[in-house]
C-alpha positions as CSV (number, residue, x, y, z in Angstrom):
1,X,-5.2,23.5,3.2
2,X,-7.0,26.7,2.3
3,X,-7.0,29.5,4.7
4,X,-9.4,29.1,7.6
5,X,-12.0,32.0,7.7
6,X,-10.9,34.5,10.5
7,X,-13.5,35.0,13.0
8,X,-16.4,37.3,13.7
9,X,-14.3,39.3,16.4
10,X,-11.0,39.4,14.4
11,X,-13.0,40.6,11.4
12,X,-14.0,43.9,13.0
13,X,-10.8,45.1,13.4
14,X,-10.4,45.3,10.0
15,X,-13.3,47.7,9.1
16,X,-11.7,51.1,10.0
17,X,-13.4,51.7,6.0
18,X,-17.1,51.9,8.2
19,X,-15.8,53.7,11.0
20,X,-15.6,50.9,13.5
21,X,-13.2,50.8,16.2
22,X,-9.9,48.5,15.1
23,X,-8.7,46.5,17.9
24,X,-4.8,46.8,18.5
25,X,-3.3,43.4,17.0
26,X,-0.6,41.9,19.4
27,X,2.9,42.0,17.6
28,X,4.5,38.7,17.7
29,X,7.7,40.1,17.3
30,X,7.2,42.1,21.4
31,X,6.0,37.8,22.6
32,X,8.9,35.9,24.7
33,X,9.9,33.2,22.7
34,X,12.4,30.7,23.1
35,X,13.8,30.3,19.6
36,X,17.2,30.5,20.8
37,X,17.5,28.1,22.6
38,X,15.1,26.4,21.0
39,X,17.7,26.0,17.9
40,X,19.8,23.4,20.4
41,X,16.8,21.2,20.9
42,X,17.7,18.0,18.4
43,X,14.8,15.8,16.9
44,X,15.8,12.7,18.6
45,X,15.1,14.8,21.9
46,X,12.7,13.1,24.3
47,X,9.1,14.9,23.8
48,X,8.6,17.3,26.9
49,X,4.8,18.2,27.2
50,X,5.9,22.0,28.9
51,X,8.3,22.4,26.4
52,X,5.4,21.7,23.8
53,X,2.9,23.9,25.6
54,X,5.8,26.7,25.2
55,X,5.8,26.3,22.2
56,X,2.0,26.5,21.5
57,X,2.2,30.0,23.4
58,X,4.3,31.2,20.7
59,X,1.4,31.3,18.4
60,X,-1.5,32.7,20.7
61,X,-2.2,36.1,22.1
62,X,-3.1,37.1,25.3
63,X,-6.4,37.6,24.3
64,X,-7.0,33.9,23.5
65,X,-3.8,32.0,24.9
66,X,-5.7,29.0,24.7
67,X,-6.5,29.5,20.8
68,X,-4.0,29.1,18.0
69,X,-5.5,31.3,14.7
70,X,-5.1,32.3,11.7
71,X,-2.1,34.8,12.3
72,X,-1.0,32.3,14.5
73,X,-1.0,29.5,12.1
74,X,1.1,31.7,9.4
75,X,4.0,32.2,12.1
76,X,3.5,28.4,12.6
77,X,3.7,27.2,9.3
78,X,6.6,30.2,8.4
79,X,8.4,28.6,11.0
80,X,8.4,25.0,9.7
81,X,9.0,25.2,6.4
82,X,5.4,25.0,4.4
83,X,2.2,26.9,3.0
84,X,-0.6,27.1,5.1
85,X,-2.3,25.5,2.2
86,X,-0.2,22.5,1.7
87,X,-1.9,19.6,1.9
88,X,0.3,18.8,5.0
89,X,-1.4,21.0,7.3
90,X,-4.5,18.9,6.7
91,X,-3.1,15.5,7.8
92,X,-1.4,17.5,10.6
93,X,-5.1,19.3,11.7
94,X,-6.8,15.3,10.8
95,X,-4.0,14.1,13.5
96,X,-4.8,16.7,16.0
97,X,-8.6,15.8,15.4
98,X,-9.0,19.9,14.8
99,X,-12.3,21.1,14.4
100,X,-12.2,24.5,12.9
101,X,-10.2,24.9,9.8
102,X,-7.0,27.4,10.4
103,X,-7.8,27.0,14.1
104,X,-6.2,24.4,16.8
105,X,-7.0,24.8,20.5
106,X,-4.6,24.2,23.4
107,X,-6.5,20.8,23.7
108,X,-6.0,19.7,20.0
109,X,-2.6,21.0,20.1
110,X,-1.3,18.6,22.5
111,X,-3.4,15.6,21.5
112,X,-1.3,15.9,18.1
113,X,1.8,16.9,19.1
114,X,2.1,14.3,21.5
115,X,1.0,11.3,19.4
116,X,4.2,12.6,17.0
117,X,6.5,13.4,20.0
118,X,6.6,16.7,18.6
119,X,7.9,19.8,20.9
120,X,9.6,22.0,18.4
121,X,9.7,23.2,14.8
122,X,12.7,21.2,14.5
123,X,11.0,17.8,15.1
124,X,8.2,19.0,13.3
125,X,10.4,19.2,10.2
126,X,11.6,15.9,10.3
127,X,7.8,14.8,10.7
128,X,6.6,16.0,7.7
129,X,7.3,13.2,5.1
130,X,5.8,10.9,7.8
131,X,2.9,13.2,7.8
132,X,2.7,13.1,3.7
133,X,3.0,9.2,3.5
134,X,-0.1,8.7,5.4
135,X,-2.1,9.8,2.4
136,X,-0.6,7.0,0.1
137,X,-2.5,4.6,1.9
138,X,-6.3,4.7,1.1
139,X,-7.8,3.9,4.0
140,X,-5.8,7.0,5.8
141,X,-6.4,8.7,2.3
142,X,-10.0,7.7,2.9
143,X,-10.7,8.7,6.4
144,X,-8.8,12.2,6.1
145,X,-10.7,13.0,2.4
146,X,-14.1,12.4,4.9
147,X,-12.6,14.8,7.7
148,X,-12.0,17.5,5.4
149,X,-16.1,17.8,4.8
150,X,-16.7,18.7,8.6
151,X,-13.4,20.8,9.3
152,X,-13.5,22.9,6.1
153,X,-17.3,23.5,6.4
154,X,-18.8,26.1,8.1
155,X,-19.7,24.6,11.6
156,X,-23.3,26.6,11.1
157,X,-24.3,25.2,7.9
158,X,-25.2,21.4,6.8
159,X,-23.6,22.0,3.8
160,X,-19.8,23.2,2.4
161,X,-20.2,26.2,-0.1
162,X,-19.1,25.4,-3.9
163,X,-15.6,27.8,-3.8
164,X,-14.2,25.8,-0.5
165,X,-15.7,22.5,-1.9
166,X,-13.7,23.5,-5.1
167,X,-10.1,24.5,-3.4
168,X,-10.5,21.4,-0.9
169,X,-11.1,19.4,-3.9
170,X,-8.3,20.5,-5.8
171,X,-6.3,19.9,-2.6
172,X,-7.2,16.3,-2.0
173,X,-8.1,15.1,-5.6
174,X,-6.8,17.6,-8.3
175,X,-2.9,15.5,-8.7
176,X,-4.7,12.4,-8.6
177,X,-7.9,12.1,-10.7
178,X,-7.4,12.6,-14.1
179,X,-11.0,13.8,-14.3
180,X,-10.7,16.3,-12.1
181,X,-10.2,19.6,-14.3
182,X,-13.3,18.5,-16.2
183,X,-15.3,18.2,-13.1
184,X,-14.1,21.5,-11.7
185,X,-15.0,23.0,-15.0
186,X,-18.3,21.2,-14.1
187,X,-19.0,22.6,-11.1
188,X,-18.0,26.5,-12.5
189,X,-21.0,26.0,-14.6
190,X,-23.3,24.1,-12.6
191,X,-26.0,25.4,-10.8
192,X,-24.5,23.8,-7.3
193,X,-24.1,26.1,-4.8
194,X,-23.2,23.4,-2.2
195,X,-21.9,20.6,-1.8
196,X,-23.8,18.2,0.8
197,X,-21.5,15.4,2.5
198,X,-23.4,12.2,0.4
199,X,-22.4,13.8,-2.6
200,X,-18.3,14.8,-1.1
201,X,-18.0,10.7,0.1
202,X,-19.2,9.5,-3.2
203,X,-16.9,11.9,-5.5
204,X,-14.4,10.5,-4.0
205,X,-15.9,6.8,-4.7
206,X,-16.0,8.1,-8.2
207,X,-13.5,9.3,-8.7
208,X,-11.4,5.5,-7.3
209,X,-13.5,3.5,-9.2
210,X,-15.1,5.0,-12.8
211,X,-12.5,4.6,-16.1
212,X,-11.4,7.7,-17.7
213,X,-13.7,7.1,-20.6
214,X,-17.3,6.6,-18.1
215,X,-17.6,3.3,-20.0
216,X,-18.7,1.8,-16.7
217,X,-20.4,4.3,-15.1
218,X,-23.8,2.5,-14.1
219,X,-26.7,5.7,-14.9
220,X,-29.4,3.4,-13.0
221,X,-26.6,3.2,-10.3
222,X,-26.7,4.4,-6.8
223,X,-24.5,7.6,-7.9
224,X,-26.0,11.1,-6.3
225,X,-27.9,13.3,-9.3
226,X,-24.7,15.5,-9.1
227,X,-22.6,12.9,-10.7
228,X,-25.2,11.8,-13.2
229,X,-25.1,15.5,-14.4
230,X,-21.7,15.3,-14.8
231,X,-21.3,12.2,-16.6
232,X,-23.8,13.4,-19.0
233,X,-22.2,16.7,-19.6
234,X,-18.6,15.3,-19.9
235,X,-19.8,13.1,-22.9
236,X,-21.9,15.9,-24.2
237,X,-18.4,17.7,-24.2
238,X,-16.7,15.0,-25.5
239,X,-19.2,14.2,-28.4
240,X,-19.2,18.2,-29.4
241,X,-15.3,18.0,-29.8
242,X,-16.0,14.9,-31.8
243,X,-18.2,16.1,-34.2
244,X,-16.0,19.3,-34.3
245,X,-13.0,17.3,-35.1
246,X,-14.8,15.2,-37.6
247,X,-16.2,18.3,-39.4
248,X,-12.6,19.9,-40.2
């Protein structure tokens, strides 16, 4: 998933350019950890909820020990193998019923590590083809596409900005929908700014059920105006590399 925005008090200690204090960052390299003998823990190990807590405390600072962010969440995903924005770490963050993107509380934490008897990065490992099969079903697909729109958002604003819109798009949609680089292209040019959460449910409608060619796409449908934009520039496109074709 795309990077979760940092927040307002982590963001001042990066403006030493306007003479603002910088807040010493904790070094996770002077944190106790247990990765040594965390190396002898096997996956078919019971789950052991201190053990899992432990492990949590790896990723926080003293500052907020209840709070895993986004430095945090780069040791984490370092540490098992994948990208913070894999698409993994959003079934993970839809499991743990997260709330903040590049963000999980001590709360959310345990809920999902708990469900998946996970306690170390080692068990996580093995968990994360599980995790990746949940999206081939679509009703999972469904429900996680629709949890996206509310973690990925700005908790302040109704609406998700066009440029996260576009990379959580990409995320979910971009291997799958064979319209998707024309819609993307769409959007670059559109004069969207946002994307409300009517229009987010029903791209994804869209994007299940309307044929490559829009032969039947219903105009006097129930589609949002966004869509009937789109279908009407894509065969404005199309008809322009038509003529073009048909002129050489």
């Amino acid at each position: 998933m795309p990077r979760g925005k940092r927040r307002a008090a982590d963001t001042i200690s990066n403006n030493m350019d306007h003479g603002q204090p910088k807040r010493a960052r904790t070094s996770y390299t002077s944190i106790p950890t247990q990765q040594s003998s965390r190396r002898h823990i096997r996956s078919e190990d019971g789950f052991n909820q201190k053990r899992c807590m432990a492990w949590f405390q790896e990723y926080t600072t003293p500052d907020e020990p209840e709070t895993l962010g986004p430095d945090g969440m780069e040791k984490f995903c370092e540490d098992i193998g994948v990208e913070p924005e894999n698409i993994v770490m959003l079934v993970l963050a839809y499991k743990m019923g997260a709330t903040q993107m590049g963000f999980f509380s001590q709360q959310e934490w345990l809920k999902g590590l708990t469900e998946l008897d996970c306690d170390s990065a080692a068990k996580m490992v093995v968990k994360l083809d599980y995790l990746r099969s949940i999206l081939n079903d679509p009703n999972s697909f469904k429900s996680i596409y629709r949890y996206a729109y509310d973690f990925a958002k700005d908790s302040d604003q109704r609406c998700m900005d066009i440029l996260t819109a576009k990379a959580m798009l990409q995320l979910l949609l971009g291997k799958h929908w064979p319209l998707y680089p024309q819609f993307a292209q769409f959007l670059e040019q559109s004069k969207y700014k946002a994307i409300n959460k009517d229009q987010w449910c029903n791209i994804l409608e869209f994007s299940r059920t309307i044929s490559i060619d829009l032969s039947n796409y219903d105009i006097d449908g129930a589609w949002p105006v966004m869509l009937d934009e789109f279908v009407e520039w894509l065969r404005l496109q199309r008809s322009q590399v038509t003529s073009t074709t048909g002129s050489s």
